[in-house]
C-alpha positions in Angstrom: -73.0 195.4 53.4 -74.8 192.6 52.1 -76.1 191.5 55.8 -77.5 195.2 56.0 -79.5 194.9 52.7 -81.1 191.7 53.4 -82.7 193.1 55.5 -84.5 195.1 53.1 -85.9 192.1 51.7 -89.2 191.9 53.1 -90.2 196.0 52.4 -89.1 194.9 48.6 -91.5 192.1 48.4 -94.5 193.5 49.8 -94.2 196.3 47.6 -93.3 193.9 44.7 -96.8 192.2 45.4 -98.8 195.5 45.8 -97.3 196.6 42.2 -98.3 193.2 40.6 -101.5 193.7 42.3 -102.4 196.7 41.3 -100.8 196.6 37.6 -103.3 193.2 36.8 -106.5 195.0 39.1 -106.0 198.0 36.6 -104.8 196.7 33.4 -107.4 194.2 33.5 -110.0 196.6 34.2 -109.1 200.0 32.1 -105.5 199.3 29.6 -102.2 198.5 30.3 -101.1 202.1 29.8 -103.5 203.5 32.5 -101.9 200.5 34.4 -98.4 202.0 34.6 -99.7 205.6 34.9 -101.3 204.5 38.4 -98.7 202.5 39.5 -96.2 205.1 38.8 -98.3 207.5 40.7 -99.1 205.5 43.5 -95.4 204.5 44.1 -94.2 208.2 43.8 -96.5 208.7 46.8 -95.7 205.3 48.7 -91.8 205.4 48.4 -91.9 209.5 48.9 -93.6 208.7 52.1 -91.1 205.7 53.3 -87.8 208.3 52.3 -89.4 210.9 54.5 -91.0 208.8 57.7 -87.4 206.5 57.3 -85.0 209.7 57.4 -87.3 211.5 59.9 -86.2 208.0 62.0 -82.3 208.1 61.1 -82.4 211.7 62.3 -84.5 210.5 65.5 -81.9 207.9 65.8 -79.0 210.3 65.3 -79.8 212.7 67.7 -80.7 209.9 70.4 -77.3 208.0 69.6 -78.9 205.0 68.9 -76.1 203.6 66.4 -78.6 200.2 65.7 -81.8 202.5 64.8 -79.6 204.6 62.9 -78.1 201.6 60.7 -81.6 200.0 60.3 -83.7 202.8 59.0 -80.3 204.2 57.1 -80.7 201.1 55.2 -84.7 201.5 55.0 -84.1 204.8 53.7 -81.4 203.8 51.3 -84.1 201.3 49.5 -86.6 204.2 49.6 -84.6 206.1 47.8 -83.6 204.0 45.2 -86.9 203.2 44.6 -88.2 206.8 44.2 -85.5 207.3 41.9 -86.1 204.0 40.0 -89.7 205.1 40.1 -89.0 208.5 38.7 -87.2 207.2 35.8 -89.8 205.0 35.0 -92.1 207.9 34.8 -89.6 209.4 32.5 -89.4 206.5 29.9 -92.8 206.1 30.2 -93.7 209.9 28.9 -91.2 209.5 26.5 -93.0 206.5 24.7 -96.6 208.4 25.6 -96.8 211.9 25.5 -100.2 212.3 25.8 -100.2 211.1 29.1 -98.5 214.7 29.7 -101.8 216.5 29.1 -104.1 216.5 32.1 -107.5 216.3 30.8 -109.5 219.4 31.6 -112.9 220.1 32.7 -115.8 219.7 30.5 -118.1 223.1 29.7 -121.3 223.3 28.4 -121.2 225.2 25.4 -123.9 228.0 25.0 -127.1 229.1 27.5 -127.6 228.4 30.9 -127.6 225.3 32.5 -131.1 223.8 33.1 -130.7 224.4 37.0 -129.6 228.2 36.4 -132.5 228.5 33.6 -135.5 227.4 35.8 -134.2 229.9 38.9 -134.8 232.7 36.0 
């Protein structure tokens, strides 16, 4: 078991090092907060994409009968997944100490009148 996890290793360090990356890149230039709201986001997308492209391969695998493929991207898609979950409980936590991170901000309207390109058409 442990043999098959190591070899998860190297997908867990390179996204270890895009998440520093990005965490310091936007911390550093907007807040911490906005930090974890983009890292959150962006690792929602990253490890959604890894579960589906790895279990799109175990099935591939599967229906092939290609027991090595099947053991390697079952243990891809194992790390995926823990991460999305991991990830999605981060989010969680993270709302929890933040709400207003739950309100989207909306659109702004100019109040009264047309607009100054709608007035001159007039």
């Amino acid at each position: 078991m442990i043999a098959r996890l190591s070899r998860v290793v190297p997908l867990l360090l390179v996204l270890a090092v895009v998440a520093l990356v990005v965490y310091l890149v936007v911390a550093w230039r907007y807040s911490p907060n906005r930090g974890k709201e983009v890292l959150i986001r962006l690792f929602t997308i990253v490890t959604g994409a890894l579960s589906a492209f790895f279990l799109i391969v175990c099935l591939y695998a599967w229906f092939d009968g290609n027991e090595a493929v099947l053991d390697l991207g079952a243990s891809f898609l194992v790390a995926a997944l823990v991460g999305l979950a991991v990830n999605r409980i981060c989010r969680a936590v993270f709302l929890r100490h933040h709400p207003a991170y739950r309100i989207k901000p909306q659109k702004a309207r100019r109040l009264g009148g047309l607009s100054r390109f709608w007035a001159r058409r007039r």
